[in-house]
C-alpha positions as CSV (number, residue, x, y, z in Angstrom):
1,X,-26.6,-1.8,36.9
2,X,-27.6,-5.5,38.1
3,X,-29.4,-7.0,35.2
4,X,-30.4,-10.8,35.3
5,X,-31.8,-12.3,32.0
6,X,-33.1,-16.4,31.7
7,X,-33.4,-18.2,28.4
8,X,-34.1,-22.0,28.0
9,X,-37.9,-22.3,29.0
10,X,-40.4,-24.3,27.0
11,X,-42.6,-27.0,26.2
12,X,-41.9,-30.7,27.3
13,X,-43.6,-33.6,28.3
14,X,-43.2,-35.5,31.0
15,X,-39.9,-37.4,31.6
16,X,-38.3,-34.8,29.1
17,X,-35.5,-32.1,29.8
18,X,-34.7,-28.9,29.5
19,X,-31.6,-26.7,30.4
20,X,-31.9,-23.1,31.9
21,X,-29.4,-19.9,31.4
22,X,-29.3,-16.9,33.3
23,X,-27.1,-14.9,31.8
24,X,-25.8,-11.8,34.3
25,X,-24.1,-8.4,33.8
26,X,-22.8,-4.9,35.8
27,X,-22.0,-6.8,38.9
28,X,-18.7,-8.8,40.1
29,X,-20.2,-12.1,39.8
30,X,-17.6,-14.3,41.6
31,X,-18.4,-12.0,45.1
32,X,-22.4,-13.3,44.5
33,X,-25.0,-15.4,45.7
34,X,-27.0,-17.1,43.1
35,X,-30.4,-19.5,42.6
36,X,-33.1,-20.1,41.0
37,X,-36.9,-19.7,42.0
38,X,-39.9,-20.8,40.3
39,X,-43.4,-19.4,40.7
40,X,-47.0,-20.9,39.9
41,X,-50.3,-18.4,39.9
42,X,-52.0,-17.6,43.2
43,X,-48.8,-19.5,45.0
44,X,-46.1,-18.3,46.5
45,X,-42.7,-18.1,45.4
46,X,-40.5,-21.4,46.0
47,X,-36.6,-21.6,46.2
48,X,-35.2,-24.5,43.8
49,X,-31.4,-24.2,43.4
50,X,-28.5,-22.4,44.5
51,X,-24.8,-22.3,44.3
52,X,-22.8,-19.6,46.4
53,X,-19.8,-17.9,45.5
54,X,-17.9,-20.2,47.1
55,X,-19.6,-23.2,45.0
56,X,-21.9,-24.6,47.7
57,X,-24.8,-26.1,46.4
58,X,-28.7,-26.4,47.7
59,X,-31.9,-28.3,46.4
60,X,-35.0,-28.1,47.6
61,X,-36.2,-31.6,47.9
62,X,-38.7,-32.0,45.1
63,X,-36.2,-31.8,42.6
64,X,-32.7,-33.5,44.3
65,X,-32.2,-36.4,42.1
66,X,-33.5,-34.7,39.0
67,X,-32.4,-31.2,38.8
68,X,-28.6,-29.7,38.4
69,X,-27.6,-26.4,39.3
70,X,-24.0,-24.7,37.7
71,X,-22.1,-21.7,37.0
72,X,-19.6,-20.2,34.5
73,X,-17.7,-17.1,36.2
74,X,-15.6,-16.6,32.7
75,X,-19.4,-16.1,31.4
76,X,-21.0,-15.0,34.1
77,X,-23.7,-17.5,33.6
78,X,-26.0,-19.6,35.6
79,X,-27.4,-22.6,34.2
80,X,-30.6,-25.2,35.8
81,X,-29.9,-28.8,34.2
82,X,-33.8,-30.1,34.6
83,X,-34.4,-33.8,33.6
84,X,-37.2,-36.5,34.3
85,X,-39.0,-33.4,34.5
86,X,-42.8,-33.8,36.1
87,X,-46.1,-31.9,35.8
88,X,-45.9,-30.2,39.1
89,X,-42.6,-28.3,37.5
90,X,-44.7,-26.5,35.8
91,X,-44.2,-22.7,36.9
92,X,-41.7,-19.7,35.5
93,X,-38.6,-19.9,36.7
94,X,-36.4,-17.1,37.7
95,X,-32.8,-16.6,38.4
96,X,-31.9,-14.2,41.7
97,X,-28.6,-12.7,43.2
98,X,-27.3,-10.7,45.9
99,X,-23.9,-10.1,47.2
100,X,-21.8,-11.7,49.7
101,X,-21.9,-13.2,52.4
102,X,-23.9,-16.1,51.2
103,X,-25.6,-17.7,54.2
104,X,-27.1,-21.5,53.6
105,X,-30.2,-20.5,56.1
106,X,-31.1,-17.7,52.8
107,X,-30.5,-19.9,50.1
108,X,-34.3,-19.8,49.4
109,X,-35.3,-17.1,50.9
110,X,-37.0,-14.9,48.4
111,X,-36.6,-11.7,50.2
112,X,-33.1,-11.8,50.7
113,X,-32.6,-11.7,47.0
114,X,-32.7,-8.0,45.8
115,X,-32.0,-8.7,42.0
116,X,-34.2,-10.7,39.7
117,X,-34.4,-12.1,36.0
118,X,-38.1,-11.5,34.1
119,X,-38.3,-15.2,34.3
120,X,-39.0,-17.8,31.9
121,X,-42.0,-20.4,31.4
122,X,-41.9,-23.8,31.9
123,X,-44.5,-25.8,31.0
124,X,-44.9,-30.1,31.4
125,X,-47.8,-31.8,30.4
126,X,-49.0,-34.5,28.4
């Protein structure tokens, strides 16, 4: 079975980093779509980053600039590089796949994604 798992959340203040793992098993990895979503209380669920099998990469805008999105097949691992990190990043963040094809127009596209992590907090503040 498809099982997702993030690690890396935490505490920082503004300005500071953190890096995000999603570490994946029971699927073929390389033939998968991957991203990251993040989620705040009473708001819906925003795309952040994604890199397709293929090793396309997409941003939403809030965080091009400041946020890095990478994979390790021989792992199978997904990582979130966050720096200059800013109050409204605030959310738990989760990692997401399905299986090829991997169309650009549902990189962030919630619904398209049938497999999820349990997600992990991130908190900035002051």
């Amino acid at each position: 079975q498809i099982q997702l798992a993030e690690t890396g959340g935490g505490s920082v203040q503004p300005g500071g980093s953190l890096r995000l793992s999603c570490e994946a098993s029971g699927f073929a990895y390389v033939n998968f779509c991957l991203a990251w979503f993040r989620q705040v209380p009473g708001k819906e669920r925003e795309g952040v980053a994604s890199i397709f099998k293929d090793g396309t990469i997409g941003y939403a805008d809030s965080v091009k600039g400041r946020f890095t999105v990478s994979k390790d097949n021989a792992k199978k691992t997904l990582y979130l590089k966050m720096d200059d990190l800013k109050p409204e990043d605030t959310a738990v963040y989760y990692c997401a796949t399905r299986s090829a094809p991997c169309f650009d127009f549902q990189r962030f596209d919630g619904r398209s994604y049938p497999y999820w992590g349990q997600g992990t907090q991130v908190t900035v503040s002051s």
